[in-house]
Every structure is written in structure tokens, then in C-alpha cells.
C-alpha positions in Angstrom: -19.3 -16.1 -0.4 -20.5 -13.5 -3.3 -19.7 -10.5 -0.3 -15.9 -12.3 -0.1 -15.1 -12.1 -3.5 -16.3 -8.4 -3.4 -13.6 -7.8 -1.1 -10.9 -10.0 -3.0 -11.6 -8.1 -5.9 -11.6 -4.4 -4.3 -8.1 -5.2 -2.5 -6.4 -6.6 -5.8 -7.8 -3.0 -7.2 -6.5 -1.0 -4.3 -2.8 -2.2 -5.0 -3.4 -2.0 -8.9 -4.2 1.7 -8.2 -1.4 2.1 -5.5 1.5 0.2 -7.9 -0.2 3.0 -10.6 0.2 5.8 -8.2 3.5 5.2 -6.1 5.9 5.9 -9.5 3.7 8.7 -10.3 4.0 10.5 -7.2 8.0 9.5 -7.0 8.3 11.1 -10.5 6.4 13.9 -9.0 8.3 14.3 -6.0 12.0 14.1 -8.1 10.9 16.4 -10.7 9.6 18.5 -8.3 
């Protein structure tokens, strides 16, 4: 159960870090 919820919780952080990064890297890439 307690390994689960590690995983929950690692996922919703990987597409709180990609929804960070995408826009920065699409600013990048049109500035650039």
C-alpha cells in the first residue's frame, strides 16, 4: 500500500515538473 502511494505521489511530481518545464523550454526554443 505505503510503496503505491510512493508511486502516486512521484507521478503527480513528474507532470508538476514537466507542466513547469514544457513552457520553459517553448519560451526557450522561440526566443532562441
Amino acid at each position: 500500500m505505503k510503496s503505491n502511494f510512493v508511486q502516486i505521489m512521484a507521478r503527480i511530481n513528474l507532470l508538476q515538473v514537466v507542466s513547469i518545464f514544457k513552457p520553459a523550454v517553448l519560451l526557450l526554443s522561440m526566443s532562441g
